[in-house]
N, C-alpha and C positions, 0 to 999 in steps of 0.2 A: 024660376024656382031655385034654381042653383044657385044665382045671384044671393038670394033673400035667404038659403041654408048656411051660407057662405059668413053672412053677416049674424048669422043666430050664432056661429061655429066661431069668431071674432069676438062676442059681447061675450058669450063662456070663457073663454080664456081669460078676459081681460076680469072677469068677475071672481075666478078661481083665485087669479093673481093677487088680485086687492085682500080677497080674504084671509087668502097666506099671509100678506102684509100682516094686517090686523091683529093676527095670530104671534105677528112677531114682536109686535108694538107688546102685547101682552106678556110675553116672556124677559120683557123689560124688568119683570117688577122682582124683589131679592127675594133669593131662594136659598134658607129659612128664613120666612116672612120676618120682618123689622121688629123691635118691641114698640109697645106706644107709645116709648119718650125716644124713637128715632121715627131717622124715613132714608128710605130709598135714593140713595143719588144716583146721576146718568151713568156711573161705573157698575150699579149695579153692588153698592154698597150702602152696609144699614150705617148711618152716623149721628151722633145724637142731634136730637133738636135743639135749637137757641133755649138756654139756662137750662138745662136738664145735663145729667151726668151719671158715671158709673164710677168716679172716684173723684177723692182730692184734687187729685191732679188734671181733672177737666175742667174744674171751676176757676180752676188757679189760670191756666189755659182759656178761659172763654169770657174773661170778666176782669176787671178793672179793682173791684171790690174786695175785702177780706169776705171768701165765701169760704163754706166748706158745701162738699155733697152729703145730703138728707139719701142714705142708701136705701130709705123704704122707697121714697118717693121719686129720686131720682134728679131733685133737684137742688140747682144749687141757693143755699141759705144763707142769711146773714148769719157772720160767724160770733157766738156767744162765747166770750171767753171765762170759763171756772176761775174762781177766785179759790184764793190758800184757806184752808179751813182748818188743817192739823199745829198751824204757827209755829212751825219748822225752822230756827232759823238755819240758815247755809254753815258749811265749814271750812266757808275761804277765808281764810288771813293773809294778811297784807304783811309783805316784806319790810315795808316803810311806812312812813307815816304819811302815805301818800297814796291813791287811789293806782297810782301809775298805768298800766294799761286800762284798766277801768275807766271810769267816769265818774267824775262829781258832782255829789248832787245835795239837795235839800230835803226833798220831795220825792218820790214816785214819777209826778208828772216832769222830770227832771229827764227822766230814763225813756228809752226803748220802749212799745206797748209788750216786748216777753219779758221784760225787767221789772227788777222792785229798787227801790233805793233800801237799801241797809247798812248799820252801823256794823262794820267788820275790825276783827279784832287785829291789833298790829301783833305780830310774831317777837316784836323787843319790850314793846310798854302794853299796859294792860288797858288806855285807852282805845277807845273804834274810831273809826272814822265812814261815814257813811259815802256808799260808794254804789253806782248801777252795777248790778249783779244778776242773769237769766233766773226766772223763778215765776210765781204767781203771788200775784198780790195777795193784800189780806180784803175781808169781804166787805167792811163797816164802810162806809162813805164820809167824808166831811161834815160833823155835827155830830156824830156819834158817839157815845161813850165804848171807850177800851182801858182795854188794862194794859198792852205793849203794841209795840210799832209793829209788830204782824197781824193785829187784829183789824190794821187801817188797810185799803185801797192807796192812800197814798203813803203808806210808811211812816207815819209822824203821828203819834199818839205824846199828848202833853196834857201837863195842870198847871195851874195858874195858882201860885200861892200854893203846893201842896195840896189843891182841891180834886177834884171829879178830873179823871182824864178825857180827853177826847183826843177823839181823829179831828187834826188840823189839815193846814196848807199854807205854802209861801203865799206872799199875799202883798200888792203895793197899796200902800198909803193914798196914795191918790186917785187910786179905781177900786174901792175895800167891795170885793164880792163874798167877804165872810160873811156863813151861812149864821142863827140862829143855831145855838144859844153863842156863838165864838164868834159874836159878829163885831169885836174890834182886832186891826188888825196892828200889831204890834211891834217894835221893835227891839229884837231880841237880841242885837248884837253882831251875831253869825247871821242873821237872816230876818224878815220881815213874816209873823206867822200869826193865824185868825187865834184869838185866845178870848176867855170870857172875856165882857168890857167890865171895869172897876166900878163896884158897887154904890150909888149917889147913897 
């Protein structure tokens, strides 16, 4: 009988033990519970989930992509960039007749994705010279009718003979991806640009 108390007196302890355990395994988990775009790591810390965020600066941090974080949602989005709606132009002039720290450009797609190309005014002649400059583009696309180069995505609103303007684009002769109605691509001189084709 002693024997066989002995052994019931052995399997208690060892059963008290394990449940302590168990009890401790369970205190694993973060205390204030996670949200539901985190989890729980072995430190005992809430961190977000893959593509989820609480700001900018985690999408920027967890992704390869131009994301921003979606803060209802918590996650991170393809970033949609605003176009220029109020056709603003800037109030940088140029020293010279030359872009100098700047960039030169044709086109929009010349520039930076936070640049516009714009005709800036020289500080000695009253000509511009178009130069990359930080801003938001204008909203019209390629084949669009505008009235000035703020109203383009790419900066180059033209007419052909004094006609209809449009939102153009530099453009090679020998790959013409001019869109309809500006689907010849021309040469202008300064640069290769989609303009209407000449009337048969």
């Amino acid at each position: 009988m002693k024997f066989g108390l002995g052994l019931i007196l052995i399997f208690s302890f060892l059963l008290i033990f394990s449940c302590g355990d168990t009890e401790n395994e369970s205190e694993k988990e973060c205390s204030p519970t996670c949200n539901t775009w985190e989890e729980c790591n072995d430190q005992q810390e809430c961190v977000l989930l893959p593509g989820k965020c609480n700001s900018n600066a985690d999408c920027e941090k967890n992704t390869d992509d131009k994301t921003v974080c979606d803060t209802d949602t918590h996650e991170c989005i393809e970033e949609v960039l605003t176009c220029n709606e109020d056709k603003t132009p800037s109030t940088d002039k140029l020293p010279a007749d030359e872009c100098g720290e700047l960039t030169d450009c044709n086109d929009s797609y010349d520039c930076a994705d936070n640049q516009r190309c714009e005709n800036l005014f020289n500080d000695v002649n009253e000509y511009t010279r178009p130069c990359c400059i930080e801003g938001l583009r204008g909203c019209k696309k390629v084949g669009e009718t505008c009235e000035t180069e703020f109203d383009c995505e790419s900066g180059l609103c033209m007419a052909k003979n004094e006609g209809q303007k449009y939102c153009s684009k530099t453009c090679d002769p020998d790959n013409n991806d001019c869109p309809d109605p500006i689907s010849e691509c021309k040469d202008l001189y300064v640069m290769n640009a989609c303009v209407e084709p000449a009337s048969k």
